[in-house]
BAVO-498869 format. One record per residue (C-alpha): residue in three letters; x, y, z. Coordinates in nm, 3 decimals. Layout:
<recs>
ALA, X, Y, Z
...
</recs>
This chain:
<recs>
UNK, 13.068, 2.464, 7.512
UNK, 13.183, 2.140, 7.648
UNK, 13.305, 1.890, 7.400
UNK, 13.265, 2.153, 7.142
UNK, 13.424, 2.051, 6.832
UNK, 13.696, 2.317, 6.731
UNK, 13.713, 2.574, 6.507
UNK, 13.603, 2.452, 6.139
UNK, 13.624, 2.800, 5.979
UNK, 13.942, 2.677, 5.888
UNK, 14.223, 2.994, 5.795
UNK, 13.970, 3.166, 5.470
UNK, 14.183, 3.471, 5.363
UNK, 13.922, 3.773, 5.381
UNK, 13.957, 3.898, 5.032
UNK, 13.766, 3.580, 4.863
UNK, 13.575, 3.327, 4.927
UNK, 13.704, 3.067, 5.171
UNK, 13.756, 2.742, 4.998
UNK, 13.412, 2.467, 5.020
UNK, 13.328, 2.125, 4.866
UNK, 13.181, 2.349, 4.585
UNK, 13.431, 2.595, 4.477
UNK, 13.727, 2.350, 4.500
UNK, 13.709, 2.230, 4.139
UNK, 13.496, 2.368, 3.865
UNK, 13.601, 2.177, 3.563
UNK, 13.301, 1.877, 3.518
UNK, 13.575, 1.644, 3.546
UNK, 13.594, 1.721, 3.893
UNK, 13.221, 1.621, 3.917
UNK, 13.164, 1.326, 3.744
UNK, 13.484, 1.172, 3.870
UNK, 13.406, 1.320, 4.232
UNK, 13.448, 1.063, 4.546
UNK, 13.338, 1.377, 4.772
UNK, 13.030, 1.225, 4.873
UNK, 12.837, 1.553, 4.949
UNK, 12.913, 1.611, 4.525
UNK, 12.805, 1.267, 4.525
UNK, 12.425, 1.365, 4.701
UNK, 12.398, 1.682, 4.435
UNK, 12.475, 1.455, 4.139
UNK, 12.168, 1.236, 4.289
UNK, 11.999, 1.488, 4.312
UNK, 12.021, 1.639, 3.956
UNK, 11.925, 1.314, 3.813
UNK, 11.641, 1.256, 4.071
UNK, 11.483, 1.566, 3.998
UNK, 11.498, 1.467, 3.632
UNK, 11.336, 1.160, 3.678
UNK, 11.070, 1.305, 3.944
UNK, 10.976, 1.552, 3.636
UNK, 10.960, 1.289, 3.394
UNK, 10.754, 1.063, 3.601
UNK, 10.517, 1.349, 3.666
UNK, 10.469, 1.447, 3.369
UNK, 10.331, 1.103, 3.227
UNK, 10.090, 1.136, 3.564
UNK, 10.011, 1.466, 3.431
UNK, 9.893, 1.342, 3.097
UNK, 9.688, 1.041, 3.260
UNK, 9.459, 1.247, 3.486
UNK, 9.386, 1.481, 3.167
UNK, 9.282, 1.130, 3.031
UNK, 9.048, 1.044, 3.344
UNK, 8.896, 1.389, 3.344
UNK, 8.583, 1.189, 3.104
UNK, 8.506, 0.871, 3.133
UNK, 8.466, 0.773, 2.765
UNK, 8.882, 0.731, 2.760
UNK, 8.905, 0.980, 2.457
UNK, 9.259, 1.119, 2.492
UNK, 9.462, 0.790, 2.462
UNK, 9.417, 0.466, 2.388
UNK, 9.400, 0.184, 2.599
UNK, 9.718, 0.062, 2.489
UNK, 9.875, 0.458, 2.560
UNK, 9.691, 0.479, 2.929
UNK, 9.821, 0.145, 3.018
UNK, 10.173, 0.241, 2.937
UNK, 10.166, 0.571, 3.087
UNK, 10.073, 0.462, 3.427
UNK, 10.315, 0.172, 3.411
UNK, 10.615, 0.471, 3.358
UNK, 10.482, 0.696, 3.607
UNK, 10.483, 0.371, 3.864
UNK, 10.831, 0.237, 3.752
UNK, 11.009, 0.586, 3.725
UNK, 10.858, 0.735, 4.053
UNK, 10.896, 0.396, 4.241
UNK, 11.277, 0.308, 4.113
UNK, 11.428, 0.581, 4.018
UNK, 11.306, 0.856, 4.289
UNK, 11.136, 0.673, 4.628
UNK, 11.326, 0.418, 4.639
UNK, 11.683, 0.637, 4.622
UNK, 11.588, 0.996, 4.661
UNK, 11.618, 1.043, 5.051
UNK, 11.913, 0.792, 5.102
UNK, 12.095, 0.921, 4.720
UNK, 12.041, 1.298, 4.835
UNK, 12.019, 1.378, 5.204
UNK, 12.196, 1.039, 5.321
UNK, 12.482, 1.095, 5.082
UNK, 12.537, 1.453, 5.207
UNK, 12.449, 1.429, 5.546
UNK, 12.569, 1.078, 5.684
UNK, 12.952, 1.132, 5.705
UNK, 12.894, 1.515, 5.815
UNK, 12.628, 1.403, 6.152
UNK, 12.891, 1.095, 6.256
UNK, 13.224, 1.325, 6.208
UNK, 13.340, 1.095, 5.936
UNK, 13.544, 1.275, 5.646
UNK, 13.360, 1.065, 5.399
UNK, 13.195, 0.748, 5.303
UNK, 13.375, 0.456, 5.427
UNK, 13.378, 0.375, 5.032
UNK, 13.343, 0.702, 4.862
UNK, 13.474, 0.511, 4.515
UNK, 13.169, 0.270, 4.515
UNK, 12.950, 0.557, 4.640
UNK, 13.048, 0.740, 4.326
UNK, 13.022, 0.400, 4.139
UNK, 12.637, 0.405, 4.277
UNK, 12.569, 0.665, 4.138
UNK, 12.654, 0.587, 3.767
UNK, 12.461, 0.273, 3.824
UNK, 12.161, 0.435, 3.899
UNK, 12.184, 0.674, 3.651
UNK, 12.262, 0.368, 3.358
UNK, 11.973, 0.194, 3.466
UNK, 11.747, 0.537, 3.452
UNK, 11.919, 0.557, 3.089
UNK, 11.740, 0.186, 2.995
UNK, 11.428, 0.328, 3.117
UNK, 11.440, 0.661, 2.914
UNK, 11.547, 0.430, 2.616
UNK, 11.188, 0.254, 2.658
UNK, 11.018, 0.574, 2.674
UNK, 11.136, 0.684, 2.383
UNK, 11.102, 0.374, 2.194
UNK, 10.721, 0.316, 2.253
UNK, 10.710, 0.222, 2.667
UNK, 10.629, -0.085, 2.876
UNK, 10.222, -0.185, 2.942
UNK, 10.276, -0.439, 3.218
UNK, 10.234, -0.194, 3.530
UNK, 10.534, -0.137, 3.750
UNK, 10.455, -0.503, 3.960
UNK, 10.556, -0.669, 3.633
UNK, 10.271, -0.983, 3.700
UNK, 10.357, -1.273, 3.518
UNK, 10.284, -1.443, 3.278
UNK, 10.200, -1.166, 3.105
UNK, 10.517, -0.976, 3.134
UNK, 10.715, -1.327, 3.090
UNK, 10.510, -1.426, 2.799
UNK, 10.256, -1.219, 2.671
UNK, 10.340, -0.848, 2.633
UNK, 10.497, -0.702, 2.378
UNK, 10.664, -0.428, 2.501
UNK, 10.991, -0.316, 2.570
UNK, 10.989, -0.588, 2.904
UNK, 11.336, -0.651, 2.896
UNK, 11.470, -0.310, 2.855
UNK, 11.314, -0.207, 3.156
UNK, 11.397, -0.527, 3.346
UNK, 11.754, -0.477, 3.251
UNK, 11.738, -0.075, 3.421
UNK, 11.580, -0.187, 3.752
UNK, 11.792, -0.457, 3.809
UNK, 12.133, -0.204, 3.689
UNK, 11.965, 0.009, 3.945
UNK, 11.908, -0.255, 4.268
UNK, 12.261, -0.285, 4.298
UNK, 12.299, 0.136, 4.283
UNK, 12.062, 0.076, 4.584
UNK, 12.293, -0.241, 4.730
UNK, 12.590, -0.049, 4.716
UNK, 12.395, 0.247, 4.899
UNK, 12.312, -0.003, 5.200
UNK, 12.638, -0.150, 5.200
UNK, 12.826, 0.193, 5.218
UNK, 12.582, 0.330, 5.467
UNK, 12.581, 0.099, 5.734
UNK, 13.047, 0.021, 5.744
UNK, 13.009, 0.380, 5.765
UNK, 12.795, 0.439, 6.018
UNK, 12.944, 0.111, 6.214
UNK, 13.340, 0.212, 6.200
UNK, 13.352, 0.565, 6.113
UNK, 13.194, 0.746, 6.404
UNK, 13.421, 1.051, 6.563
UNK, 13.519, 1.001, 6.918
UNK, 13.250, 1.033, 7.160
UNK, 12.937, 0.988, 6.891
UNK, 12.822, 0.663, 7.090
UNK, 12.492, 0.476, 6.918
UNK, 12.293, 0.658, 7.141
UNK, 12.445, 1.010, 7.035
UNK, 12.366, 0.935, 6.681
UNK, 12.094, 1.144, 6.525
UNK, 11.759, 0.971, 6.408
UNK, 11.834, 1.039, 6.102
UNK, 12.117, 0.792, 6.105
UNK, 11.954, 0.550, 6.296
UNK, 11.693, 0.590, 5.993
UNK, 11.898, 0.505, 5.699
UNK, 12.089, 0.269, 5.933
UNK, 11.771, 0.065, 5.916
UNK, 11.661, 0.132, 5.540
UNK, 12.011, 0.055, 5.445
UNK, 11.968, -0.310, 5.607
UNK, 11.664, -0.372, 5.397
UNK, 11.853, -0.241, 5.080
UNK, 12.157, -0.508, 5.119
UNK, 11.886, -0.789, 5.244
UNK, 11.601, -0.706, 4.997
UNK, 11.719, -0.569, 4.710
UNK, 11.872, -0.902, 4.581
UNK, 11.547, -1.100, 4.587
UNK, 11.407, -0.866, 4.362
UNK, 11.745, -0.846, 4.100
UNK, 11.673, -1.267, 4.118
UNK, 11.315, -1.239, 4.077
UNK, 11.363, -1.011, 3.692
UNK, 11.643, -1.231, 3.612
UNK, 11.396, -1.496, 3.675
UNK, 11.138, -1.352, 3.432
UNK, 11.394, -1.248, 3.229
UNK, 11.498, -1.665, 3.170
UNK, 11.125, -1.715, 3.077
UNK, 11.102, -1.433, 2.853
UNK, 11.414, -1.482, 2.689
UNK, 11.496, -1.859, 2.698
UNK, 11.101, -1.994, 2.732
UNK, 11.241, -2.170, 3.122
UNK, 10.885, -2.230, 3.267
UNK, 10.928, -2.085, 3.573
UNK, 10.601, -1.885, 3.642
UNK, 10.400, -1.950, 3.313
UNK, 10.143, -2.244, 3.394
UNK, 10.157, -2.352, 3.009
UNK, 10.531, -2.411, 3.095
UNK, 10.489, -2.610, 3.427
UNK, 10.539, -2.239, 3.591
UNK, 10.334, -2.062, 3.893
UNK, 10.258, -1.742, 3.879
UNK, 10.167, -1.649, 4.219
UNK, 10.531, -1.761, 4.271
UNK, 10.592, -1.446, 4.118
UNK, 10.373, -1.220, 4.355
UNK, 10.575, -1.400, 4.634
UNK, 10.900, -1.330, 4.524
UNK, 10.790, -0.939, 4.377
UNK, 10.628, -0.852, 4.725
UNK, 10.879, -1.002, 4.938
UNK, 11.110, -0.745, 4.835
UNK, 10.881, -0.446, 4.712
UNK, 10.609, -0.462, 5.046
UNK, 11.019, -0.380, 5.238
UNK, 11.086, -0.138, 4.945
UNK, 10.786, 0.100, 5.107
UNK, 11.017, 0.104, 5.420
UNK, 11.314, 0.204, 5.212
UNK, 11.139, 0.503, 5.095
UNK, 10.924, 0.601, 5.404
UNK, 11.203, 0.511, 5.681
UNK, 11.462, 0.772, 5.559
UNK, 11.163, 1.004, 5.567
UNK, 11.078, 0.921, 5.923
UNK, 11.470, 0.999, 5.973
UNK, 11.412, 1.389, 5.821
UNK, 11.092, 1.437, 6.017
UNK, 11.279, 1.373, 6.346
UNK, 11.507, 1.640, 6.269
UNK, 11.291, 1.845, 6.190
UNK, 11.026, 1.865, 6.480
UNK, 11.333, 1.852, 6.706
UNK, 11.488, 2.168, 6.532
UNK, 11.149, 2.385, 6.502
UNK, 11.013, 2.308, 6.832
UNK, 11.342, 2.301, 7.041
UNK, 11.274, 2.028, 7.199
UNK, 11.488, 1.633, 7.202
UNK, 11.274, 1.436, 7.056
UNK, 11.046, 1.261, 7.309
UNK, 11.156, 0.882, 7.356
UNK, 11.450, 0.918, 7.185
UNK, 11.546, 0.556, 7.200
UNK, 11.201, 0.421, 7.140
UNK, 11.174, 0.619, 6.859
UNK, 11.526, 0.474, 6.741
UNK, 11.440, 0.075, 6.814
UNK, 11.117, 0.171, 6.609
UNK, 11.306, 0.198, 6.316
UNK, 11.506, -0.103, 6.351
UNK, 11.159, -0.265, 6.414
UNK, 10.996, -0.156, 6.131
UNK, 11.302, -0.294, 5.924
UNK, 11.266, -0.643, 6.065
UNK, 10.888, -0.687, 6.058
UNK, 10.850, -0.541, 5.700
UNK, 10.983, -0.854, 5.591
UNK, 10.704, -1.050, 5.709
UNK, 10.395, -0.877, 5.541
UNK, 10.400, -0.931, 5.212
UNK, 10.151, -1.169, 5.188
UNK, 9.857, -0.911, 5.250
UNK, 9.946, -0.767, 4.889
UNK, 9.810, -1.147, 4.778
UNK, 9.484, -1.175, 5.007
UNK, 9.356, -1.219, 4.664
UNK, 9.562, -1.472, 4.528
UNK, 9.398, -1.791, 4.651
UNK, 9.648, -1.816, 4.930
UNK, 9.475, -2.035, 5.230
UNK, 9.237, -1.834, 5.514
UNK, 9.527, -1.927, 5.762
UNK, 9.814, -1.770, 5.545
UNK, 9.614, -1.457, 5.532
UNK, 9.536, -1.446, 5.901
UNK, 9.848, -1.466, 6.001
UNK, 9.936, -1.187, 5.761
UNK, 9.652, -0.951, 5.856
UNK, 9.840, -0.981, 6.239
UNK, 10.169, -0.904, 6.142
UNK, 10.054, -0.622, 5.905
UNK, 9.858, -0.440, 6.223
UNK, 10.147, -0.511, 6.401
UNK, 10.397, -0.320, 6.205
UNK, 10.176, -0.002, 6.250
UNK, 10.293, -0.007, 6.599
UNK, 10.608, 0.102, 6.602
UNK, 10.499, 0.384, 6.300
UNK, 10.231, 0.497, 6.521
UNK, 10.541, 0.574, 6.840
UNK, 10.704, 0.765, 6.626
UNK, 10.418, 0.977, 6.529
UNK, 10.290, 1.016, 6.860
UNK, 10.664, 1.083, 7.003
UNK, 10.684, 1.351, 6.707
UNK, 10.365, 1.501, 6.871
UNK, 10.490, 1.501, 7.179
UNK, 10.814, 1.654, 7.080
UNK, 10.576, 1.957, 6.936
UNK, 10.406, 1.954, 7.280
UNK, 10.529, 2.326, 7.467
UNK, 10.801, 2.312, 7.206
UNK, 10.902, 2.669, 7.105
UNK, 10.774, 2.642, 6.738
UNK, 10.905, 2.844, 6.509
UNK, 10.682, 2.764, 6.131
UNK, 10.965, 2.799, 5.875
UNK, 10.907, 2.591, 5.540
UNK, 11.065, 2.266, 5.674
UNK, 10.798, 2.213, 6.003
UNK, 10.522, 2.307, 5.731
UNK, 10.614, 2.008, 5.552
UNK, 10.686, 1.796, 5.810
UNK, 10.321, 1.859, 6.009
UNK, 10.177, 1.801, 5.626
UNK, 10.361, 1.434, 5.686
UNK, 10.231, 1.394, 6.048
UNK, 9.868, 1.423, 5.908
UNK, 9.927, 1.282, 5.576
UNK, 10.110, 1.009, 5.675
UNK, 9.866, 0.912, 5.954
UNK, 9.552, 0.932, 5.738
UNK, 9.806, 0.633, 5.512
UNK, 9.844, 0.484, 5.807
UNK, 9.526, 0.408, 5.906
UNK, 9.361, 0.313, 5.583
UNK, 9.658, 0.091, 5.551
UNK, 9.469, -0.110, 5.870
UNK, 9.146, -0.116, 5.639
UNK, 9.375, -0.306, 5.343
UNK, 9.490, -0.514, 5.609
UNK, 9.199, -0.640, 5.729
UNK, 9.073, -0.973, 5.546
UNK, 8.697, -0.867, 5.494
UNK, 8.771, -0.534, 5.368
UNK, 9.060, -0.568, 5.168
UNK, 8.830, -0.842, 4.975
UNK, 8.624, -0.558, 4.843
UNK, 8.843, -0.282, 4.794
UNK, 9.123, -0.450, 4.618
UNK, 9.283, -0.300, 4.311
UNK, 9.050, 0.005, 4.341
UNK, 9.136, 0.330, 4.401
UNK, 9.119, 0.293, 4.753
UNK, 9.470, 0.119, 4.727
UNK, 9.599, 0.422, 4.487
UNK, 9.473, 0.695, 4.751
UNK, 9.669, 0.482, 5.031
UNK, 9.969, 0.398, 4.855
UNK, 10.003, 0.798, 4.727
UNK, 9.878, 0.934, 5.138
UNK, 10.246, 0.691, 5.232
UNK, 10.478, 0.735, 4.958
UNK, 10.374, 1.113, 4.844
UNK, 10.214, 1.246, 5.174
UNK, 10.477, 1.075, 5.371
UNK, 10.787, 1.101, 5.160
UNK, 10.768, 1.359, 4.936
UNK, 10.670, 1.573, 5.205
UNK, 10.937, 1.499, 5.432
UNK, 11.195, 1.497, 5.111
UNK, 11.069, 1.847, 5.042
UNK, 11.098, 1.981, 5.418
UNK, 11.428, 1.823, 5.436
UNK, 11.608, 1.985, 5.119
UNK, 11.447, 2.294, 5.284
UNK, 11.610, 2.222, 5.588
UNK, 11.954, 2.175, 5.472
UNK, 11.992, 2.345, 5.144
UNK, 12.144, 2.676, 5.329
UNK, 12.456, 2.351, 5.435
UNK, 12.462, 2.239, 5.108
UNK, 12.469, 2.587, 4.914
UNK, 12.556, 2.828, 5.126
UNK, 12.249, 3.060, 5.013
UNK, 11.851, 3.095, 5.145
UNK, 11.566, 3.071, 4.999
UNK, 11.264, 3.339, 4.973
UNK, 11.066, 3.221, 5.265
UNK, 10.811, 3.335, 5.169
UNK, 10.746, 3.197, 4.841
UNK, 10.861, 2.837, 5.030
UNK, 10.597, 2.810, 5.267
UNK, 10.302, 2.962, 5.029
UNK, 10.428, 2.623, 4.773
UNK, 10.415, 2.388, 5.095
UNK, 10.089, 2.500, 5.159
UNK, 9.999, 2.477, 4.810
UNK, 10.124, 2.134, 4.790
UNK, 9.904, 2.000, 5.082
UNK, 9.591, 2.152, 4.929
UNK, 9.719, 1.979, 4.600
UNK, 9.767, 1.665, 4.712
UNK, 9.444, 1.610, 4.906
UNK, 9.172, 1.718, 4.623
UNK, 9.418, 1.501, 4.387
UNK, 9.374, 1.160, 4.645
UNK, 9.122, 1.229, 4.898
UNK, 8.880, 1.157, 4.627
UNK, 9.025, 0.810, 4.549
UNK, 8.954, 0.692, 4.881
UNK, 8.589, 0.779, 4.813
UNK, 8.592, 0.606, 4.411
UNK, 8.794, 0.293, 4.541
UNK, 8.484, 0.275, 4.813
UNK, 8.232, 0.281, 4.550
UNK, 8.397, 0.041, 4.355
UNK, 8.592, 0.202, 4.084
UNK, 8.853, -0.045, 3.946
UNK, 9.230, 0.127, 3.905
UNK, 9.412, 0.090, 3.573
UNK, 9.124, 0.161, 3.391
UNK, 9.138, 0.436, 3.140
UNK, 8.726, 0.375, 3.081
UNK, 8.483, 0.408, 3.379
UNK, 8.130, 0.488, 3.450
UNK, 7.977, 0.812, 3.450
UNK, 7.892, 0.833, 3.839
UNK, 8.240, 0.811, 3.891
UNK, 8.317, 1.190, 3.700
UNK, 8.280, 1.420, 3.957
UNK, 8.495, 1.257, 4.163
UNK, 8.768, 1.229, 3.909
UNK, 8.739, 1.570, 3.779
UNK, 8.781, 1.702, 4.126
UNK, 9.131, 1.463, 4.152
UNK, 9.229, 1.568, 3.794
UNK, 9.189, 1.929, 3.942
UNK, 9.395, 1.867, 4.264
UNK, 9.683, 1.747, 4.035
UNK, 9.696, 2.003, 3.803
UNK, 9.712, 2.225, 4.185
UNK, 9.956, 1.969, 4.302
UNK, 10.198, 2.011, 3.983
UNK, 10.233, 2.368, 3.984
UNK, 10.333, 2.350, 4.323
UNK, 10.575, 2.117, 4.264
UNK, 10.749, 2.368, 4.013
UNK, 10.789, 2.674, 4.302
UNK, 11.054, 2.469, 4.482
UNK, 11.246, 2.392, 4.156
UNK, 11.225, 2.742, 4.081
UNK, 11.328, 2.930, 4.330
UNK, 11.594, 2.705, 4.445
UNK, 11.744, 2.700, 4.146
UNK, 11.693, 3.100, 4.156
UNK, 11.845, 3.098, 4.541
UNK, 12.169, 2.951, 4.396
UNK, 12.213, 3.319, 4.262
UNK, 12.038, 3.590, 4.432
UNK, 11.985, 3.390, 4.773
UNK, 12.129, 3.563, 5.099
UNK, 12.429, 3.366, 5.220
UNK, 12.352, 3.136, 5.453
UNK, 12.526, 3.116, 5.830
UNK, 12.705, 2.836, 5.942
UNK, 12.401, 2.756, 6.127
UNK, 12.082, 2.912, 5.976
UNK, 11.793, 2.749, 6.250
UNK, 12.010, 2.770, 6.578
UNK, 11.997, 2.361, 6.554
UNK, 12.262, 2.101, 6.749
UNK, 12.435, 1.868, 6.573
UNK, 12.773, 1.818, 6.362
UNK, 12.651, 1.960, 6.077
UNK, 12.564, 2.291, 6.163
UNK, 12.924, 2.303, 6.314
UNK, 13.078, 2.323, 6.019
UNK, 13.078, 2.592, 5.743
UNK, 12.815, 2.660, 5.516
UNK, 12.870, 2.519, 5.268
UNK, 13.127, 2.324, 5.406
UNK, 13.474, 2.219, 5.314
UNK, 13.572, 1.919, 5.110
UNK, 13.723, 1.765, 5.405
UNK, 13.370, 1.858, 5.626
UNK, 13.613, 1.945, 5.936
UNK, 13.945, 2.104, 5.962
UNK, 13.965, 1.858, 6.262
UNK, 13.807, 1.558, 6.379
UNK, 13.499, 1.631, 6.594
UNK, 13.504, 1.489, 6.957
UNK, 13.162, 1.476, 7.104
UNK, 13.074, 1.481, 7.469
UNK, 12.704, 1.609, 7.394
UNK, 12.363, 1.405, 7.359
UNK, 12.154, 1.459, 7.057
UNK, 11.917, 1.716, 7.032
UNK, 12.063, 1.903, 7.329
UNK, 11.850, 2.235, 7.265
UNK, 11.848, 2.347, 7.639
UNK, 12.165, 2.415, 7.621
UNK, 12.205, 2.798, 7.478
UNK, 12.181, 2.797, 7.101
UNK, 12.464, 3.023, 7.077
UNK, 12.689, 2.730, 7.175
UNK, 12.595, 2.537, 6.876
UNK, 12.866, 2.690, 6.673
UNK, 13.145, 2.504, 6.858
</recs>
């Protein structure tokens, strides 16, 4: 082909293995001292599969608790711990870095024709980071826990509690600049490290995806490191900052929290969007309809997630006006969400689908996702969100976004590229039985929710009325369903490592720079630097040529 890049195969002698980013060092020096940035994405994703466990497993334990109303499996005290883990470890320590720490780490420098990060030292440095703050937060577990919820409202956390506060304040805000340095690497990389010939407009959406989250990182992710150090002055040094005894406002809090955390939803559901676009183009042969709209969508949804917070706070006392104008901007950010789900749609449309595991997850996102989507517009609107406030109504949305949306596409994506990053398949069949598994799962477990937050059944509250036990039995039920299915894919990719076939160089017959390059590929991704005289998602041309 035209422009192809050449020949990456590089000069493997026949009687062993050729050389890859995997086999070039085995000593675990060579890993936790790696700047290789695809080593890099597995060591992120060792310690966010840890943390994804652990988080799941207190999540576990509190929907055994809701299965009877009369709270008789923990205390108060127990449940309100529990659910603040689950929130903090699932939020900060797998949403928030899991598609960008993974996928973005491996895949970035491979899709532009870079070598590696533009700095692979404070990639690795990242990394540590993130995993020192996760080691605060597994320090509070095991010393009793935190009971203030993951938001952290003062003054209670500030004054009141007296749990491990600190502790865990100290871990998130280790981990925000893990999540700084992420956004900082991604985007000199993706500005100044491009091959020849990879234009903006060549790039995949996947890069335009973290691109976009990675602005929001660098711009966000400070206001929240000031707003714990902040609480962290009251705590400590009894500052009255947002404690009304001590001349403090608390709803100065919510302000600050939200202005970063409402953007933090668009860190972990852009990168997702990024997988998904990949994905339906790959399965369904087809560029992705509206490629550029679908590319200034995500830049969009980075700028105008900055100005929503204030629905979180309808609540609050804010004025009528404040939460008008809030209730605008928050329908008006499901604009450019809703083009790329119809564009993804009309990608599928007389595509030549092919339903391996990674389009099974990513159609479970295009009808998860949506159904988030839209009851998102029901929290935005003044009059309803009134009612359904801290129910579980908010809970069923919140879990349809970050777990219907993200998960999801997280899954389908490690699908997608684990034959790249290990060089082996997985038992197909097994893989899409779990994806199916985990769709069923996940809407007894929330579907439910929407239907309890409705009626009027508070969240965070580990005693509730009888009329509301069906309902929570049958979500109890879906997560049990949901949890098993989330151990198949541990399972058998761990058992692929091993007994998988070995994967081609390109497994799906897909177009782009990764799938030009060996599987798994070298240390230095290309034997020489790519040129690129192709568009993206070029699948009329014949699939054969995709091998360069």
């Amino acid at each position: 082909m035209t422009g192809e890049i050449a020949s990456t195969t590089g000069a493997a002698l026949p009687q062993h293995e050729p050389k890859n980013y995997l086999n070039a060092a085995w000593t675990v020096r060579s890993w936790l001292l790696t700047v290789d940035h695809k080593r890099i994405g597995l060591l992120y994703l060792a310690g966010i599969s840890f943390f994804f466990l652990l988080g799941g497993a207190a999540a576990v334990v509190f929907r055994l608790e809701l299965m009877t109303p009369q709270g008789d499996l923990v205390e108060a005290e127990t449940y309100n711990k529990l659910f603040t883990l689950h929130g903090i470890i699932m939020i900060f320590f797998f949403l928030v870095p899991g598609i960008p720490g993974v996928l973005g780490n491996f895949l970035v420098p491979i899709m532009i024709g870079a070598r590696d990060m533009a700095f692979p030292k404070l990639n690795l440095m990242s990394w540590y980071l993130f995993m020192i703050g996760g080691c605060f937060t597994l320090y509070v577990t095991i010393s009793g826990g935190v009971d203030t919820g993951w938001t952290f409202y003062t003054p209670y956390s500030s004054t009141y509690s007296n749990t491990y506060v600190m502790a865990t304040a100290v871990g998130i805000f280790i981990t925000g600049f893990s999540s700084i340095l992420t956004g900082l690497n991604f985007i000199v990389t993706v500005h100044k490290m491009r091959c020849p010939g990879m234009t903006w407009f060549r790039l995949p959406l996947f890069i335009w995806a973290n691109y976009a989250t990675a602005l929001i990182m660098v711009l966000g992710t400070p206001v929240l490191a000031i707003t714990i150090l902040l609480v962290a002055l009251e705590r400590g040094l009894g500052i009255g900052i947002f404690d009304p005894r001590l001349g403090g406002d608390p709803v100065l809090f919510q302000h600050l929290f939200w202005f970063y955390s409402h953007p933090a939803v668009y860190i972990m559901v852009l990168p997702a969007m990024g997988v998904i676009s990949e994905l339906v183009a790959a399965f369904s042969r087809n560029r992705v309809f509206g490629y550029k709209l679908v590319a200034f969508a995500s830049l969009a949804i980075a700028v105008l997630g900055f100005l929503v917070w204030g629905h979180h706070m309808f609540v609050s006392g804010q004025s009528l006006y404040a939460g008008m104008v809030f209730s605008v901007l928050s329908m008006l950010i499901a604009i450019p969400s809703a083009i790329k789900v119809f564009n993804w749609a009309l990608t599928l449309w007389r595509g030549e689908i092919t339903f391996h595991t990674p389009l099974l997850y990513a159609l479970g996102f295009l009808g998860l996702f949506t159904i988030g989507g839209l009851t998102g517009l029901f929290l935005a609107t003044l009059g309803v969100d009134v009612h359904v406030h801290d129910t579980y109504f908010v809970v069923a949305h919140f879990h349809y976004v970050m777990v219907g949306g993200t998960v999801m596409a997280y899954l389908g994506g490690i699908h997608y590229w684990w034959p790249k990053m290990t060089g082996r398949m997985y038992p197909e069949g097994w893989a899409r039985f779990s994806a199916v598994l985990v769709f069923v799962g996940f809407n007894l477990t929330f579907f439910p929710q929407f239907i309890l937050g409705y009626l009027g059944m508070p969240r965070r509250y580990h005693v509730y009325d009888e009329g509301f036990q069906v309902l929570n039995v049958m979500s109890s039920a879906g997560a049990s369903i949901l949890g098993i299915a989330y151990l198949f894919p541990i399972t058998y990719l761990i058992w692929s490592l091993k007994y998988g076939e070995k994967a081609s160089a390109n497994p799906w017959n897909a177009v782009g720079l990764e799938w030009m390059t060996p599987s798994p590929p070298p240390t230095e991704n290309f034997t020489e630097t790519p040129i690129v005289d192709f568009e993206a998602y070029e699948y009329h041309r014949n699939p054969a040529d995709a091998h360069g």
